[in-house]
KERO-442384 format. One line per 3 residues: number of its first residue (from 1); their letters; for each residue x, y, z of C-alpha. Coordinates in Angstrom, 1 decimal. Layout:
NUM = A = X/Y/Z; ...
END
This chain:
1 = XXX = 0.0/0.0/0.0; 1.4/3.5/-0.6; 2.2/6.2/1.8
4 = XXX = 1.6/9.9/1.8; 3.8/12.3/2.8; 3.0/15.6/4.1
7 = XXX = 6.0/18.3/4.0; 5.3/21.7/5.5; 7.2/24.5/6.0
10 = XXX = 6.2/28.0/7.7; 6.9/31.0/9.0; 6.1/34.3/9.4
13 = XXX = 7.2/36.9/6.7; 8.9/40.1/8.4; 10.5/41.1/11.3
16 = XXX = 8.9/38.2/13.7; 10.3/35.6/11.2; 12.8/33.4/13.5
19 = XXX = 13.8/30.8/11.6; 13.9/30.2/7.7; 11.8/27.3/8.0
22 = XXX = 11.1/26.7/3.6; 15.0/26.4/3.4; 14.8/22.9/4.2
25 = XXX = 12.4/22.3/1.8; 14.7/21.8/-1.7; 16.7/19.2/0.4
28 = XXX = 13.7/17.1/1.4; 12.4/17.7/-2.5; 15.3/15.6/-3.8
31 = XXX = 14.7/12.9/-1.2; 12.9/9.8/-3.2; 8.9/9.6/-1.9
34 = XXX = 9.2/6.1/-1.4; 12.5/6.8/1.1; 10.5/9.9/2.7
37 = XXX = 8.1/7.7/3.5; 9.5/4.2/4.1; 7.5/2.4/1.8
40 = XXX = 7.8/1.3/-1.5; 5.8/4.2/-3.0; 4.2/7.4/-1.9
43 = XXX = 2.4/10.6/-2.3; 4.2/13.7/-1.4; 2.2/16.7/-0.6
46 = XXX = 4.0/20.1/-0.1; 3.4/23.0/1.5; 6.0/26.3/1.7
49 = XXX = 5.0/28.8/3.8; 1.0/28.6/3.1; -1.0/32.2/3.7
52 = XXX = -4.2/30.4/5.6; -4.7/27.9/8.3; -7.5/26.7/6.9
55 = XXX = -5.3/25.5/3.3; -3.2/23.8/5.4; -5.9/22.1/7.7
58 = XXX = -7.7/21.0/4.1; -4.2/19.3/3.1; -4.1/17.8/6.5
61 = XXX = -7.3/16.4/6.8; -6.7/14.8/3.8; -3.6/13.5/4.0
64 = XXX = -4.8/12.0/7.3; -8.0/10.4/5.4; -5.4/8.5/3.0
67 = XXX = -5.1/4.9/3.6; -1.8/3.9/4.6; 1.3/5.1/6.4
70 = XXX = 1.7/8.9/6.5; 4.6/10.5/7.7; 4.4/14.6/8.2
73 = XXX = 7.3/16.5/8.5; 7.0/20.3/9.9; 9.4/22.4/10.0
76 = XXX = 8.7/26.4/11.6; 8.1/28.4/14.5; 5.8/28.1/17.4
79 = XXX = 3.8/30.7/18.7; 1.2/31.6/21.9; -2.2/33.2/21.1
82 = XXX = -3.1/35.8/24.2; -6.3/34.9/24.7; -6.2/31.1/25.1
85 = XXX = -2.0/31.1/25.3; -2.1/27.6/23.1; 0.8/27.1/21.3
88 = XXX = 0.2/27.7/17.5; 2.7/27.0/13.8; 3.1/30.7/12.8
91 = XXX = 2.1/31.2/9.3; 3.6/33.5/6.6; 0.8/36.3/8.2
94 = XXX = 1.2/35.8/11.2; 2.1/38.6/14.0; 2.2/38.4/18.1
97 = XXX = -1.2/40.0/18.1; -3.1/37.8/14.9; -1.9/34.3/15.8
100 = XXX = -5.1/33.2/17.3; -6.4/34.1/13.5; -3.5/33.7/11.0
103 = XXX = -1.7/30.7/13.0; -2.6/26.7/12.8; -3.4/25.8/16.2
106 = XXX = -1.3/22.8/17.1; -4.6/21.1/18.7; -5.9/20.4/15.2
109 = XXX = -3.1/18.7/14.3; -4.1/16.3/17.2; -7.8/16.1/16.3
112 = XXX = -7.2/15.6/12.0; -4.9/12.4/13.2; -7.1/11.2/15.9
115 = XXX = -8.8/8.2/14.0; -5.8/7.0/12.2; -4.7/3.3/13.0
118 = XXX = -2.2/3.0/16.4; 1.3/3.3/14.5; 0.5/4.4/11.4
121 = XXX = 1.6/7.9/11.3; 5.1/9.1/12.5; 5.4/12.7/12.9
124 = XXX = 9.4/14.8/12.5; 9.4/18.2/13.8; 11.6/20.8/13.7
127 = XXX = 10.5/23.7/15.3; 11.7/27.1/17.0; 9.8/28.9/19.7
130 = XXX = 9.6/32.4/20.5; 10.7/33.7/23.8; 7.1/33.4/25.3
133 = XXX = 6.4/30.4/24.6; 9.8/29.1/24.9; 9.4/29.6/28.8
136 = XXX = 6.1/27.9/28.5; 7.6/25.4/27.0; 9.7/24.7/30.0
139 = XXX = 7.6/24.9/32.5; 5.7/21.6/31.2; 3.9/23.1/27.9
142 = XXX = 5.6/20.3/25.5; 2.1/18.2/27.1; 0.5/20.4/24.8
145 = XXX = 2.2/20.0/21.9; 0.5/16.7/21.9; -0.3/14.7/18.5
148 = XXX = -2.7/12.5/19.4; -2.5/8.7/20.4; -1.4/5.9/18.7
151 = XXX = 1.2/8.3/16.2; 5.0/8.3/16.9; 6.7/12.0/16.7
154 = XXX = 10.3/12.7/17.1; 11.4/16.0/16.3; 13.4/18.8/18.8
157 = XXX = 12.2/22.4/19.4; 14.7/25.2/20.1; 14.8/28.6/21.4
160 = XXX = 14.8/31.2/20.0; 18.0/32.6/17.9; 20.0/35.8/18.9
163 = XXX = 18.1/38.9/18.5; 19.0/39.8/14.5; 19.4/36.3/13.7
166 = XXX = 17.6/34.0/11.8; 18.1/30.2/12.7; 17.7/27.1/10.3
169 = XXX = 16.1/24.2/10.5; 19.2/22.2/11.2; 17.5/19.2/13.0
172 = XXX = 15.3/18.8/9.5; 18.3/19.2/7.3; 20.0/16.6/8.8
175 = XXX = 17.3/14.0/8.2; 17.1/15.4/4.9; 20.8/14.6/4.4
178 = XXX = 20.8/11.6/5.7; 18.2/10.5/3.7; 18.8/11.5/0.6
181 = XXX = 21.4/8.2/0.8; 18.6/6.2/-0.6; 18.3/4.4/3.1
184 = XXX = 15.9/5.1/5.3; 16.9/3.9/9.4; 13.8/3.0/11.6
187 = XXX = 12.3/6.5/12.7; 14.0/6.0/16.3; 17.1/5.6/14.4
190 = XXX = 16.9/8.2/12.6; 15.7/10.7/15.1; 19.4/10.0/17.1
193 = XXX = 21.8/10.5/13.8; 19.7/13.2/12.9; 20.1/14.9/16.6
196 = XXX = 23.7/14.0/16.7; 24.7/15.3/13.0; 22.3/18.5/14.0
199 = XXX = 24.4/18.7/17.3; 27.8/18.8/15.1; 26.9/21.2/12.7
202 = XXX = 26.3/23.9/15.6; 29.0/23.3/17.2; 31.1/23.9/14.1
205 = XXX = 29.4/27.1/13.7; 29.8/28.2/17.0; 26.4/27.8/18.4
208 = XXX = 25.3/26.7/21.6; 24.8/22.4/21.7; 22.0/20.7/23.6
211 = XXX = 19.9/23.8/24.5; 17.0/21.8/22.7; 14.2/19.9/24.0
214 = XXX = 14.0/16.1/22.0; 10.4/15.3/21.0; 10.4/11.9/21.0
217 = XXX = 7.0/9.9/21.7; 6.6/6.5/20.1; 3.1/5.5/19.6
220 = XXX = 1.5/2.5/21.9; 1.9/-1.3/21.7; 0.1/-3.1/18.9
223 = XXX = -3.7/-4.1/20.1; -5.1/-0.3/20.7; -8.7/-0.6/19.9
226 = XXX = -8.5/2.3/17.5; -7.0/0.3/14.4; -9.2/-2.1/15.0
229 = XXX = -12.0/0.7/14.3; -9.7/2.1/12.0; -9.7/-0.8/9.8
232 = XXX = -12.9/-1.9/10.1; -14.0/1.9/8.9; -11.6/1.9/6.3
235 = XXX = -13.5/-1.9/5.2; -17.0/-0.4/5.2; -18.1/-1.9/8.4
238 = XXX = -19.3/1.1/10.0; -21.7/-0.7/12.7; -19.2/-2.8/13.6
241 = XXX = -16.6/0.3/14.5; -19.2/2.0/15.9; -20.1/-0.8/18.2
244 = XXX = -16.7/-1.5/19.3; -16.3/1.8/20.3; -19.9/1.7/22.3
247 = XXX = -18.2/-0.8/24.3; -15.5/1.1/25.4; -17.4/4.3/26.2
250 = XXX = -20.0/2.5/27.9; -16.6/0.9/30.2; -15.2/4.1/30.7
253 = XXX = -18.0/5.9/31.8; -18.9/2.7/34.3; -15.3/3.4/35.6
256 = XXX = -14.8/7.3/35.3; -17.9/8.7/35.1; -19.9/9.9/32.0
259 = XXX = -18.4/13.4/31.9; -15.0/12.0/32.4; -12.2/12.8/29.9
262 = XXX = -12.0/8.9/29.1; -15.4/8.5/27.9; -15.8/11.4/26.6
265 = XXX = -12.9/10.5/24.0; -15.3/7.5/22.9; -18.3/9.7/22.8
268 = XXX = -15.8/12.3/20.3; -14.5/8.9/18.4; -18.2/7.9/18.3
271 = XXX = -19.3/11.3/16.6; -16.4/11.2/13.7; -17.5/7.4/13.0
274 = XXX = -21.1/8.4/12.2; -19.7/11.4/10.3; -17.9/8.4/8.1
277 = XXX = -20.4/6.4/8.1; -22.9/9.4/6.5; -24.9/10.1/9.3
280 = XXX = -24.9/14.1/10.3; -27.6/13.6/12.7; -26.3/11.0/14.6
283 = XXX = -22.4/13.1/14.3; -23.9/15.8/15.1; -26.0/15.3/18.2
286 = XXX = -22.9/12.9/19.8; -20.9/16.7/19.2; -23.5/18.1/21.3
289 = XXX = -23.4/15.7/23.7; -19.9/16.7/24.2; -19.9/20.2/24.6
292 = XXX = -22.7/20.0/26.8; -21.0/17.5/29.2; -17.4/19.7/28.9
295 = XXX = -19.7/22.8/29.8; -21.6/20.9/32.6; -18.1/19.9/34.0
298 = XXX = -16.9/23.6/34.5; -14.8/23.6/30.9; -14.8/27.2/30.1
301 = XXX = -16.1/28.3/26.9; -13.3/29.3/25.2; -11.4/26.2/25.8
304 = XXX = -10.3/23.9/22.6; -11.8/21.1/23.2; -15.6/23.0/24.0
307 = XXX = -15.0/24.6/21.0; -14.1/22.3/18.6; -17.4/20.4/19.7
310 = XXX = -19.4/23.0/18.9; -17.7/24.2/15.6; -17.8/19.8/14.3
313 = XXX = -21.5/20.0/15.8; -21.9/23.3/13.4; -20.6/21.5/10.7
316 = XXX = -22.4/18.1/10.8; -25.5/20.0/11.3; -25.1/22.0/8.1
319 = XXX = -25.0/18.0/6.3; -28.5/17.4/7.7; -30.8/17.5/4.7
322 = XXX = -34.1/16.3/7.1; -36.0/19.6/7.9; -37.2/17.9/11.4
325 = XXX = -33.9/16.8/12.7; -32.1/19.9/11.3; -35.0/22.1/13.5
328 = XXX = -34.1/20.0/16.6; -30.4/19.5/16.4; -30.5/23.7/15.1
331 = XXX = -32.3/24.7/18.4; -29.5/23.3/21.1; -27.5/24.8/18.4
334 = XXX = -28.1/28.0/18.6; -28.7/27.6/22.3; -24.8/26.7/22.6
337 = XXX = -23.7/28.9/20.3; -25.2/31.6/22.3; -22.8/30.3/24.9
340 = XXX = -19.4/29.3/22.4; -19.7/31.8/19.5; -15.7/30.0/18.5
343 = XXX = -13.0/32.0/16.5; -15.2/32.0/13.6; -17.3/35.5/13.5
346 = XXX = -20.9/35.2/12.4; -21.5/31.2/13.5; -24.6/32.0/16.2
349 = XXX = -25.9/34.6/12.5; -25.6/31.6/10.6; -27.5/29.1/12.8
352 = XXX = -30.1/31.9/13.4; -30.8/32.6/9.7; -30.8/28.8/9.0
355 = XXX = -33.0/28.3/11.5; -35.7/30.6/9.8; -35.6/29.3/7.0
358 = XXX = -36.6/26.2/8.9; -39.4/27.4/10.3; -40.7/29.3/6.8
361 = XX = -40.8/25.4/5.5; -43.4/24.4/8.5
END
């Protein structure tokens, strides 16, 4: 079976640019797909220094929908938005005060790659980090840099470069180098040469060595229940995913409690199996469910994980084509909307409008 391989590259353009993130880019070009990826053929996607967040969460979402291995490499610059201070990949618009608009959040990452099968994706970061969120960083923030279960990511992130200086992707050239020998090492083998030949090059140019913090998270042991949903979604056997995950979010919620995070994770893979499977309504009211239960649990509004309910919720319900569900599911809509209007300006409009146009049909 092929792979895909997603390369991106990004940061901002200006004076907040800290790195020269698209450098590395020519030398991973001339690295074979099929060694990219580590299998014997492959689909390269690339993207150098995109404009929007949302272009490079359509190439991610569908580079995670690909059957197969996919390996993303990411090279750039992370950033804090003020409001929420969630660590975001600065974009070629991006500024201090627009990253919550002009950045890709990092926890969407985590959600596009949530339903992919345990070891199937390996993630290879190399990213800098402003001085804010380099001290966030190390005071426990690399927890929220996660990538989701199940996926393996090695990668390092550095401080920032002296003021007036604009640092490379070293970590990512090396593997690029290293690669482009035709051979590619397990990723765990990789990651060290890569660190170590990173390591050498700075020291031969004077920088400082082993500032970095090492990314390395290999995915869990073989047996996770989510490739077994994963394959049996990917085989057309959407009741039997969606009963397999039933089963576990009927356990957790005997052991943790309905609200807890561990059943509401099957409630969440619940919703994106109907949302394969075709069903909006079913998707959209399990969303609902969600946000309702993060809300009930003292989750504030603005949080990521009560908004991204409420914006899949918004989407699945714009797929319902039934005037009576849409009415139903549309009112607790609007209802939460009123409380999580999201990033998105105009959402609680939009459900209002469609909502009379509902009623005009009665």
């Amino acid at each position: 079976m092929p792979g895909t391989v997603l390369l991106l590259a990004a940061s901002p353009v200006g004076r907040g640019c800290l790195v020269d993130a698209a450098s590395v880019l020519p030398v991973l070009a001339a690295v074979p797909p099929a060694v990219l990826s580590g299998t014997d053929t492959a689909n390269v996607v690339e993207l150098a220094d995109p404009l929007e967040p949302q272009a490079v969460l359509t190439r991610l979402r569908a580079a995670a929908a690909a059957p197969g291995p996919l390996t993303v490499y990411i090279a750039g610059q992370l950033q804090l938005d003020r409001r929420q201070r969630l660590p975001h990949l600065a974009l070629a618009r991006t500024t201090p005060a627009t990253v919550r608009y002009t950045a890709l959040p990092w926890h969407w990452i985590r959600e596009e790659l949530r339903l992919r099968p345990s070891g199937a994706t390996t993630l290879l970061l190399d990213l800098h980090a402003d001085r804010e969120t380099w001290q966030w960083l190390r005071t426990g923030g690399p927890h929220g840099l996660d990538c989701g279960r199940g996926n393996a990511v090695y990668g390092r992130v550095a401080p920032p470069p002296a003021r007036r200086t604009l640092a490379v992707p070293s970590y990512m050239r090396a593997l690029a180098t290293i690669l482009r020998s035709g051979h590619r090492p397990p990723p765990d083998e990789l990651h060290r040469r890569a660190l170590a030949r990173a390591a050498a090059d700075a020291a031969g140019e004077g920088a400082v060595a082993g500032a970095d913090l090492v990314l390395t998270a290999p995915g869990p042991a073989a047996g996770d229940p989510h490739a077994v949903i994963a394959a049996a979604v990917q085989a057309g056997r959407h009741p039997d995913a969606d009963a397999l995950a039933a089963r576990h979010e009927g356990a957790a919620a005997h052991a943790h409690g309905p609200a807890s995070e561990e059943a509401l994770h099957w409630t969440e893979v619940r919703a994106d199996l109907a949302m394969f499977a075709g069903d909006p309504v079913r998707s959209c009211r399990a969303w609902l469910t969600v946000a309702e239960a993060r809300l009930g649990a003292g989750q504030p509004s603005h949080s990521p994980a009560v908004e991204a309910a409420v914006d899949r919720a918004h989407h699945q319900w714009g797929r319902v084509r039934d005037a009576g569900p849409a009415r139903e599911l549309g009112a607790a809509l609007a209802a939460l909307r009123g409380r999580v209007p999201g990033s998105r300006e105009g959402a609680l409009d939009h459900v209002r409008r469609e909502m009379n146009r509902l009623r005009a049909q009665v």
